[in-house]
C-alpha positions in Angstrom: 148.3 14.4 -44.5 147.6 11.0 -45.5 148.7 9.0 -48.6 145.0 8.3 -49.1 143.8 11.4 -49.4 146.7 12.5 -51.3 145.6 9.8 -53.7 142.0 10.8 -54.3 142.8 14.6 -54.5 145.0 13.8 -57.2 142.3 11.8 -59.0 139.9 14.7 -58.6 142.4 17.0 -60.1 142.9 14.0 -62.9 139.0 14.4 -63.6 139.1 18.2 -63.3 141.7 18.4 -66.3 140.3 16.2 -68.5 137.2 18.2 -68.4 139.3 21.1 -69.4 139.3 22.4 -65.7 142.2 24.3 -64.2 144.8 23.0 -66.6 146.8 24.9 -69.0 149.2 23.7 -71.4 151.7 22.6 -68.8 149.6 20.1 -67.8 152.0 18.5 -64.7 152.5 22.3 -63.0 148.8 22.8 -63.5 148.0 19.0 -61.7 150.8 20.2 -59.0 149.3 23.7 -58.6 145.6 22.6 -58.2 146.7 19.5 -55.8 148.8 21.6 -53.4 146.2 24.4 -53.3 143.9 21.3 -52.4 146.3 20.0 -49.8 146.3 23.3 -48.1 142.7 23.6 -47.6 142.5 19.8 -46.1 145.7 21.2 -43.7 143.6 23.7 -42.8 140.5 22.0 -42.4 142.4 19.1 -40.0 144.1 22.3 -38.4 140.8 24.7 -37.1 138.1 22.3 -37.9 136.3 19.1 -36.9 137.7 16.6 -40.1 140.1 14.1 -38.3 141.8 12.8 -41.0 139.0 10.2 -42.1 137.2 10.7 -45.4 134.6 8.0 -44.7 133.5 9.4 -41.7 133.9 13.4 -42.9 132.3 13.7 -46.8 131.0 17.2 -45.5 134.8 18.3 -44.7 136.0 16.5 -48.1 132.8 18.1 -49.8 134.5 21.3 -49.0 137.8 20.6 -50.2 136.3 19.8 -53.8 134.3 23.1 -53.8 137.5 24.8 -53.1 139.4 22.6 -55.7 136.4 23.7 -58.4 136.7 27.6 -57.4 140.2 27.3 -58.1 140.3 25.5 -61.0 137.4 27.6 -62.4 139.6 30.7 -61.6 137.4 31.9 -58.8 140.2 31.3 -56.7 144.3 31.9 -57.3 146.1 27.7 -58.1 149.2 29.3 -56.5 149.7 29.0 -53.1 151.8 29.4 -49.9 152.4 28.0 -46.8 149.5 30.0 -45.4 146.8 29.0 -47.6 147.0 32.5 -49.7 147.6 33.6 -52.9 151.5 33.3 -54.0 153.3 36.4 -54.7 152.4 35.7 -58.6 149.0 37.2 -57.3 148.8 41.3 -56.8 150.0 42.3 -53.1 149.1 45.4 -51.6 151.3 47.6 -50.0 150.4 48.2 -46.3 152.0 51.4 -46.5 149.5 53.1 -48.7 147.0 55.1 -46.7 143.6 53.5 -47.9 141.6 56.1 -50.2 138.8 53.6 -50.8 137.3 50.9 -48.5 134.5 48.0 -49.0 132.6 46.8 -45.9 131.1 43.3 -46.1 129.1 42.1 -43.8 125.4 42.7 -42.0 123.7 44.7 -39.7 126.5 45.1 -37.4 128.0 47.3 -40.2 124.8 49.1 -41.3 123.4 50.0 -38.1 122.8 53.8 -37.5 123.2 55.0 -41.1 126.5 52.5 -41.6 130.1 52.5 -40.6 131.2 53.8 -43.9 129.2 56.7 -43.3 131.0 57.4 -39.8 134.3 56.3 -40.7 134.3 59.1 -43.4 133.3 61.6 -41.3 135.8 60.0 -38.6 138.4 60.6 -41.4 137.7 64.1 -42.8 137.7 65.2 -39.0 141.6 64.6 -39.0 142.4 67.5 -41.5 143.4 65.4 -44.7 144.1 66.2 -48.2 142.3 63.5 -49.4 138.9 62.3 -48.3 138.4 58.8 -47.5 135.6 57.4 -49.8 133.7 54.0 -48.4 131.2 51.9 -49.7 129.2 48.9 -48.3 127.6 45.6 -49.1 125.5 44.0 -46.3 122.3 42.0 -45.6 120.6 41.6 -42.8 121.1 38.8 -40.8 123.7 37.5 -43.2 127.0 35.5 -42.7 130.2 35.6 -45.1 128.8 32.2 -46.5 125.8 34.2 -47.1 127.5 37.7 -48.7 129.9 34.8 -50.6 126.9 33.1 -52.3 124.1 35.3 -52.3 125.8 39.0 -52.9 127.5 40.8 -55.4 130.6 41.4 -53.0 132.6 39.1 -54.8 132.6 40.7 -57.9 132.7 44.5 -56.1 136.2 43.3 -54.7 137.5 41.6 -57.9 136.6 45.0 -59.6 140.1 46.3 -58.2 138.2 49.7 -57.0 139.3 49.5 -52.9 142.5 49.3 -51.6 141.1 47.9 -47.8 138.0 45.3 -47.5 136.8 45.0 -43.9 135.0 41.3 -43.8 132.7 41.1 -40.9 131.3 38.0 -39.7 128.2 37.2 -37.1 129.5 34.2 -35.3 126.8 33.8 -33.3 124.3 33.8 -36.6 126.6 30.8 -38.0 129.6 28.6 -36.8 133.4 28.6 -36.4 134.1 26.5 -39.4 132.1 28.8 -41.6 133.5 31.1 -40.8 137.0 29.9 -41.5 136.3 28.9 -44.6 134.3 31.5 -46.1 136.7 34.4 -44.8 139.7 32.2 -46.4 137.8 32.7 -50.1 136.9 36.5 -49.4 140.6 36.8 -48.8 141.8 34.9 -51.7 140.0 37.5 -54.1 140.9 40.4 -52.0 144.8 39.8 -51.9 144.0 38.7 -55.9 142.2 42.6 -56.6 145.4 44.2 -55.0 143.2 45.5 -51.8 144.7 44.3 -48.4 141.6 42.5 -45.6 140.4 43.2 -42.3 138.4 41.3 -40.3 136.1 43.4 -37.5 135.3 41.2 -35.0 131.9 41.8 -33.6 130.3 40.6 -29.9 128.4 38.6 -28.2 124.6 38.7 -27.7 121.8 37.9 -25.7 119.8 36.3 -28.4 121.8 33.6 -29.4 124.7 33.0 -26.6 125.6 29.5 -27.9 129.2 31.3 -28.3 131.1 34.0 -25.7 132.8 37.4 -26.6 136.5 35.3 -25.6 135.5 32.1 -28.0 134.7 34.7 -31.0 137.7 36.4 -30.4 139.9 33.3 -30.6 138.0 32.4 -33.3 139.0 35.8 -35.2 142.5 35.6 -33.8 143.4 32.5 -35.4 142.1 33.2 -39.2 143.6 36.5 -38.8 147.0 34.7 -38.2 146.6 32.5 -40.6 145.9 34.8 -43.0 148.6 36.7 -41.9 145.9 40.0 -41.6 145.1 43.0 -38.7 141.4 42.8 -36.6 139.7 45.7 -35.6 138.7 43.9 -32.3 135.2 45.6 -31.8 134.0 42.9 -29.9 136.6 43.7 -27.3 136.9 47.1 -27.1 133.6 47.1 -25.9 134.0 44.8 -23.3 136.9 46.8 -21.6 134.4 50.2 -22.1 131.6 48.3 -20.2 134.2 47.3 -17.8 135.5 50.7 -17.3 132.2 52.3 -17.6 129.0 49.9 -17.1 126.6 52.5 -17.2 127.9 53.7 -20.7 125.5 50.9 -22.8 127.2 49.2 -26.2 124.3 47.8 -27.1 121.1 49.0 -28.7 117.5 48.6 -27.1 117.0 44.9 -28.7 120.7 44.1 -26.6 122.5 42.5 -30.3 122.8 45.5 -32.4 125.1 48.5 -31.5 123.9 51.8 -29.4 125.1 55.3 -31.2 128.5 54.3 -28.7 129.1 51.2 -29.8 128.9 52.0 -33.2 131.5 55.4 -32.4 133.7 52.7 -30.7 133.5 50.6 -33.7 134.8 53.1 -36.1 137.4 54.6 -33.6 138.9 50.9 -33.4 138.1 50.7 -37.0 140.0 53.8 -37.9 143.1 52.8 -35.3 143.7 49.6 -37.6 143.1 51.4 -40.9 145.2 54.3 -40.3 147.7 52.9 -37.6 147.1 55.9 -36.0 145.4 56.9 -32.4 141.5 58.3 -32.7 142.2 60.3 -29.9 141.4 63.9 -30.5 139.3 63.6 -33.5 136.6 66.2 -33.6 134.1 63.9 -35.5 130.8 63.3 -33.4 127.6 61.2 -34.5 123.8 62.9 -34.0 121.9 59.6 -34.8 120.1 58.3 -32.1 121.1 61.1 -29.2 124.4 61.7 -30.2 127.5 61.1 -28.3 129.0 64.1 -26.3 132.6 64.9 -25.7 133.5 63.1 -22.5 132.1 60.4 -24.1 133.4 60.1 -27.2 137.3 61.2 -25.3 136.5 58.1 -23.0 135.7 55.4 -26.2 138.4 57.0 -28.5 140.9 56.4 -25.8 139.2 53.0 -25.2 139.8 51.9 -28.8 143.2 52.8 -28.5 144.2 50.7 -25.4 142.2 47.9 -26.8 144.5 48.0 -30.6 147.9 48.2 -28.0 146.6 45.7 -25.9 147.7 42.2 -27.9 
């Protein structure tokens, strides 16, 4: 990190306090909280993006930074900080041992498709015999990105309400870009991990349409938030990639060859339901009746699919 840009995120923060901004009455902690939070989106921006280090030649990139220094000086966004970019343990953390009772879905089409995941996950769930039924919601638009559900939804506020204990983000990489992406996922979680609920990311596939990006570039892409983050992907995207492989003549995709056949959507919740419950979807009775149905070969096949694809990083 350069001295420089050191320099002028400390003068933002200056100018942010004086307008009564992010500071409290211990005004140096408050300038050392907002600046390091500050400092770690730059890092991260220098780290998985295209801003080199030069301000002049990058006021998009910085443009970022002080959107992200205004959300968390606002409150939008926890001050504290560590060295992943994530809220501090002053923040609520989840505890990844709970079984979830209540999950949000964010995202677009890819979730809604043939009557929604939620909708299938729940019936995925009550097909195992438990006490307690699994209850999940959705918010989505069509076409839309995470910059797009962050903006232009009321997702934010759904997940600050402190109703779910899992929010699955899904992003359309091919419908946006890489640092988007990054970016937008990184304020999601923030309010997630700040409501006490734990994220996943579902990483969706490539398409026809708009092949500007492959199935292995979107998966690095969701790889390396995901690590940074420190959170689990349900790697859709992937799973049906080893089905086709296995099976070609068993079709993931819909008639339009983007959005998901009635099997790609059952794959999508049994890898969905492997990373939720951290346990194998083989066995489970649940079957879909949109769109044809899916019999019981194949729905053995893609619930023993999902789970090779969750052991196979």
């Amino acid at each position: 990190m350069t001295t420089g840009l050191t320099v002028i995120l400390r003068g933002l923060t200056l100018v942010f306090c004086v307008a009564g901004w992010g500071c409290n009455s211990n005004t140096e902690s408050s300038h050392s909280s907002l600046i390091d939070a500050a400092l770690l989106d730059v890092e991260f921006i220098v780290d998985e993006g295209p801003f080199d280090g030069d301000v002049e030649s990058n006021p998009l990139d910085l443009s970022m930074v002080i959107d992200a220094m205004v959300q968390r000086a606002d409150g939008s966004l926890p001050l504290e900080v560590n060295d992943m970019g994530t809220a501090s343990e002053d923040a609520q953390v989840s505890d990844t041992s709970v079984t979830p009772a209540r999950v949000l879905f964010v995202g677009n089409s890819f979730t809604f498709w043939h009557d929604g995941l939620p909708r299938h996950l729940e019936g995925m769930r009550s097909s195992a015999n438990v006490d307690s039924p699994l209850m999940a919601e959705q918010v989505v638009r069509g076409g839309a990105s995470l910059e797009v559900m962050w903006t232009q939804s009321d997702a934010p506020e759904r997940i600050a309400s402190g109703e779910y204990d899992v929010v699955v983000l899904q992003e359309d990489l091919p419908e946006t870009n890489v640092e988007s992406f990054y970016r937008h996922a990184r304020l999601f979680h923030d309010r997630i991990q700040a409501s006490g609920a734990r994220t996943v990311l579902y990483m969706t596939w490539d398409y026809e349409r708009l092949n500007w990006i492959s199935m292995a570039e979107i998966a690095e892409a969701y790889w390396t938030i995901a690590e940074r983050l420190d959170v689990p992907v349900a790697p859709a995207g992937l799973a049906w990639k080893r089905a086709q492989r296995a099976r070609p003549e068993l079709d993931m995709y819909d008639r339009d060859r983007e959005h998901p056949s009635i099997h790609g959507v059952f794959l999508t919740t049994s890898v969905l339901y492997a990373v939720l419950f951290n346990e194998s979807p083989e066995g489970l009775s649940y079957r879909p009746m949109q769109a044809g149905g899916v019999n019981d070969a194949d729905a053995a096949f893609l619930q023993r699919i999902a789970w090779e694809e969750i052991n196979a990083r």
